[in-house]
C-alpha positions in Angstrom: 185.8 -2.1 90.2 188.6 0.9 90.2 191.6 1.4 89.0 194.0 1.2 91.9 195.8 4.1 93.5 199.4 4.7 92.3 198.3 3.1 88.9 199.2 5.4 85.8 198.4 5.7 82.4 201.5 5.9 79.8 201.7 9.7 79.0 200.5 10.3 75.3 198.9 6.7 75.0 195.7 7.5 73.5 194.9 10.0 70.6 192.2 12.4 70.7 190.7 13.8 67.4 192.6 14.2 64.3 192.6 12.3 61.2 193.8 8.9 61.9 195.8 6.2 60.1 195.2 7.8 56.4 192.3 6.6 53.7 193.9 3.1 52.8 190.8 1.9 51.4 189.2 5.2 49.8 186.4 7.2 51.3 183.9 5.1 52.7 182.0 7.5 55.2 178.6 6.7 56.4 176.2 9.2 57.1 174.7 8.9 60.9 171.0 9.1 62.0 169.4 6.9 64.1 168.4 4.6 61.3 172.2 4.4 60.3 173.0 3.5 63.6 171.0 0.5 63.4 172.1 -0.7 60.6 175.9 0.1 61.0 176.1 -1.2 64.4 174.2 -4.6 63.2 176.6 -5.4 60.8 179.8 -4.0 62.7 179.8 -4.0 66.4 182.9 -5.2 67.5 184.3 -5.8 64.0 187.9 -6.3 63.1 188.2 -4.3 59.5 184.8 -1.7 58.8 186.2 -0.9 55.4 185.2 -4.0 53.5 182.1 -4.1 55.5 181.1 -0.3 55.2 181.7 -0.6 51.4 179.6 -3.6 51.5 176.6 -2.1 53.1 176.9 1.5 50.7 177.8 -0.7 47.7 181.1 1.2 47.0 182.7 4.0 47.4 180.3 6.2 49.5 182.2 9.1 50.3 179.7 11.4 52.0 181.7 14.8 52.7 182.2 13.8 56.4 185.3 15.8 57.9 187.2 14.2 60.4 187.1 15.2 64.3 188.5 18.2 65.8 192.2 19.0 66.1 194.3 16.3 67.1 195.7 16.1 70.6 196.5 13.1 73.2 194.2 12.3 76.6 196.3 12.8 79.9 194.3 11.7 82.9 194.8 10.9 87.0 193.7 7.3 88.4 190.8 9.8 89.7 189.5 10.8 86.5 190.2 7.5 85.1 187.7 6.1 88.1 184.7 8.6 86.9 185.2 9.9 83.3 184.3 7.6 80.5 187.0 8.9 78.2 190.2 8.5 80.8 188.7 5.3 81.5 189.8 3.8 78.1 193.1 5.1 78.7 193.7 3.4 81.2 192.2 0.0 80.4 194.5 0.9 77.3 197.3 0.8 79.7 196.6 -2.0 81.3 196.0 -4.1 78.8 199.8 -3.2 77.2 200.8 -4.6 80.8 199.0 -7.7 80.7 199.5 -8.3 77.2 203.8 -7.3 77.2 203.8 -10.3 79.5 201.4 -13.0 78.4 201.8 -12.4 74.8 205.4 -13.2 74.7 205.5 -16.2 77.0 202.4 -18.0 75.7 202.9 -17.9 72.2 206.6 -16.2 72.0 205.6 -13.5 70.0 206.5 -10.2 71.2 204.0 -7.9 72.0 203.3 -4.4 70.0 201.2 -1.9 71.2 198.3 -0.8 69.1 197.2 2.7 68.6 194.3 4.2 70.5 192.3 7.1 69.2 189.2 8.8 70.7 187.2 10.3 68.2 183.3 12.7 67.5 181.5 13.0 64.6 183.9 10.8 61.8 187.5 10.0 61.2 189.7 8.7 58.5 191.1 5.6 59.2 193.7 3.0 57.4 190.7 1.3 56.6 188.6 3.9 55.4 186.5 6.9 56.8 183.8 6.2 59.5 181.3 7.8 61.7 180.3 7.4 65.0 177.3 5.5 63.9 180.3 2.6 63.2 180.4 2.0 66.9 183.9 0.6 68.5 186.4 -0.6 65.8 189.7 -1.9 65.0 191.8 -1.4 61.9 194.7 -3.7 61.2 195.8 -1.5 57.7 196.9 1.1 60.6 196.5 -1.3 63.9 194.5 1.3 65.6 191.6 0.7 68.3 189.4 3.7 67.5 186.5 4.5 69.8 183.6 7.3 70.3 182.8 6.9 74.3 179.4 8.2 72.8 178.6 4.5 72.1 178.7 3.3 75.3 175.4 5.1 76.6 173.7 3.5 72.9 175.1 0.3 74.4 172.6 1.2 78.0 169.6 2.9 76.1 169.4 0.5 73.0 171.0 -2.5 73.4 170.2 -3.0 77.3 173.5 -3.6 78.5 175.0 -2.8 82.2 176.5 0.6 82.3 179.5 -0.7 85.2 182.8 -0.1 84.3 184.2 -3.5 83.1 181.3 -3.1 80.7 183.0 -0.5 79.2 186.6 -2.3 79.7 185.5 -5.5 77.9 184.7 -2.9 74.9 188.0 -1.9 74.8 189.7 -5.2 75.8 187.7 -6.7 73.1 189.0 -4.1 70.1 192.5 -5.1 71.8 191.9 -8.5 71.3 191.6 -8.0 67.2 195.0 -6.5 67.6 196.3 -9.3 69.2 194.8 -11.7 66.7 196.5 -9.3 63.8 199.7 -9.7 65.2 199.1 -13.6 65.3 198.3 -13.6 61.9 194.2 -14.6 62.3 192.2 -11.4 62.0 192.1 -12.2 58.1 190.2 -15.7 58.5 186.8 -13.6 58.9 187.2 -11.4 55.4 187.3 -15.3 53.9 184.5 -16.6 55.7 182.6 -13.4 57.3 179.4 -15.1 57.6 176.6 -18.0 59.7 177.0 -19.8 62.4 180.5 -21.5 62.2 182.3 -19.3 60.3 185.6 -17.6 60.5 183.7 -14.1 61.2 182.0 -15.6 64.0 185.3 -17.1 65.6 187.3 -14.3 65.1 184.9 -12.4 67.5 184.7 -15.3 69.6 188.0 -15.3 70.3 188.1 -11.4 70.7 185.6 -12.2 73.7 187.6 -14.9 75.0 191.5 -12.4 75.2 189.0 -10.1 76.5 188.5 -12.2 79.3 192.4 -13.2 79.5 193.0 -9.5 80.0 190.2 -9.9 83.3 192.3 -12.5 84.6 195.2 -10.8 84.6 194.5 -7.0 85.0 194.3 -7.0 89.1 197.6 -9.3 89.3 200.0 -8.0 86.8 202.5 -5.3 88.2 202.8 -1.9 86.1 206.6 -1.9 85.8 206.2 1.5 85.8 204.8 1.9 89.2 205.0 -1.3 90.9 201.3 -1.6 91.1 198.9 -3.5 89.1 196.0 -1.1 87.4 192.6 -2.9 89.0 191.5 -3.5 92.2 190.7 -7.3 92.6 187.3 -8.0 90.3 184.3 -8.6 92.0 181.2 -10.8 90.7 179.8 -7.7 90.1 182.2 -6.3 87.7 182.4 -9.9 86.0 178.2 -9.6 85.2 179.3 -6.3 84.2 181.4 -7.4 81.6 178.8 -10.5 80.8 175.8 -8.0 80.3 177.5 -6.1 77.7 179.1 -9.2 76.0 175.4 -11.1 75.7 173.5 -7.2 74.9 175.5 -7.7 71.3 174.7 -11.6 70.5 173.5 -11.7 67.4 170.7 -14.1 68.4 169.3 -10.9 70.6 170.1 -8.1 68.5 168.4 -9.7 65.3 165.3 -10.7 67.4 164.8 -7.2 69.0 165.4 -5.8 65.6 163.6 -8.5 63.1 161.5 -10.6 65.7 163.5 -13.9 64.5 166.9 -15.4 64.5 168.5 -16.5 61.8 171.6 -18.2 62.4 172.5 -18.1 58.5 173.6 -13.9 59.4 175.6 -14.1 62.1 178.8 -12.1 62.4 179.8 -12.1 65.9 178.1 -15.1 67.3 174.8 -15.4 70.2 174.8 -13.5 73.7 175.5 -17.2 75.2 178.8 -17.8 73.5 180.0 -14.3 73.6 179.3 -14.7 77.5 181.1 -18.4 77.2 184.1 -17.1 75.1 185.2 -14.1 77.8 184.5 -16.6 80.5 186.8 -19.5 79.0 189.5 -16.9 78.7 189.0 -15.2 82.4 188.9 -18.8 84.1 192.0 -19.9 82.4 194.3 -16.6 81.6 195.4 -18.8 78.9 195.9 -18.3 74.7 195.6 -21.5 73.6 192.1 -21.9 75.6 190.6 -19.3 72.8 191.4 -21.6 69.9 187.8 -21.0 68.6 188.9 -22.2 65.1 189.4 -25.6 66.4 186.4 -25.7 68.9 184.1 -28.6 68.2 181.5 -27.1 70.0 181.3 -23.1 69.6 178.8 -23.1 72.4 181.3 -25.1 75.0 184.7 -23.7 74.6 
């Protein structure tokens, strides 16, 4: 998969460094290691607010001295770079998604689209939902609707959690942080801070349906013109870059990252949901392109959307 010649990303889209949205919800940094990695990433890979969460897991305020990273500054990148560098990559899957989701958004559920920050940051940053590492992984914050990302995480994603390194296996990361976004602007993000936890609860269907607009943004990103340029962003997907996006979607299934790290599964602790139905969720919405096929809070069946 490439991005397609002539495709370009909007000029200033994503942040680079600085100190983010602001400490909404205190100090709540979280020292790194590979042990905190572990832990953090167990409990919030792919989560939709880490402040609750991280204040959960230190049991309060755990303000560690962590400065935020480097000066502050915005990513400006060719399709070339985009096509070989990690960190223009996101950029412009940051673009693209604003394309797909400016049109689908509005005519499927007739709410306008808004686009959510982006932010690249090393080391820690303070965030509208508190300060994190890079041991947090991925996140989005709805106090300052910001997709925040270290690109470090996407080699941990290879070396510990056995996921393909392609590049839609880096997209779906970002496509998926989007997709909180789009569910905060819907007005469902909230539904897993009331039921965060096991099997069929709101936690679990909130990143359910994260996988599944993940997978709208796949049907759409190789056929949506960039009014911009007059060219979509992606080439046509291949099967390839589909297993892509399937191996990193089933590396974080609770059901596998529990056994690898406790040698059981317990059901009770899930937060995201298992490798099949993250793999079933982005599928449902890449066959279909459509909203109202991600419904996962009225789903009889989580495993067959």
């Amino acid at each position: 998969m490439t991005f397609r010649e002539g495709s370009q990303m909007e000029p200033g889209r994503v942040s680079v460094g600085g100190s983010g949205g602001g400490g909404g919800r205190g100090k709540l940094a979280i020292g790194g290691g590979a042990g905190g990695l572990v832990v953090i990433v167990l409990a919030l890979l792919f989560g939709g607010d880490p402040g609750a969460i991280l204040n959960q897991i230190s049991g309060g305020d755990s303000s560690a001295g962590q400065n935020d990273s480097g000066s502050s500054g915005t990513l400006e990148c060719t399709v070339a770079e985009a096509n070989s560098s990690v960190d223009c990559r996101i950029g412009f899957t940051a673009s693209s998604l604003d394309t797909v989701w400016e049109s689908q958004l509005q005519s499927q559920t007739g709410v306008a689209y808004v686009q959510p920050k982006v932010r690249q940051f090393s080391g820690a940053i303070n965030t509208g939902c508190g300060n994190a590492t890079s041991a947090v992984g991925p996140f989005y914050c709805p106090a300052d609707s910001t997709a925040y990302f270290d690109t470090s995480f996407f080699q941990v994603l290879v070396d510990q959690f056995g996921s393909s390194g392609g590049p839609l296996a880096q997209e779906y990361v970002v496509a998926h942080e989007i997709g909180h976004h789009i569910q905060n602007q819907l007005g469902d993000i909230g539904r897993a801070q009331a039921d965060p936890q096991g099997p069929e609860s709101g936690g679990v269907k909130v990143e359910l349906q994260a996988d599944c607009y993940a997978g709208i943004w796949a049907h759409y990103a190789a056929e949506t013109v960039d009014p911009d340029t007059g060219v979509p962003f992606l080439e046509p997907l291949t099967s390839t870059d589909i297993d892509d996006a399937l191996s990193a979607a089933s590396s974080v299934g609770d059901d596998r990252i529990q056994q690898a790290s406790t040698g059981r599964v317990n059901p009770e602790g899930w937060t995201h949901g298992s490798s099949a139905q993250r793999q079933a969720w982005f599928t449902a919405g890449y066959d279909t392109g459509q909203v109202a096929a991600c419904d996962t809070f009225s789903a009889r069946d989580l495993n067959n959307p």
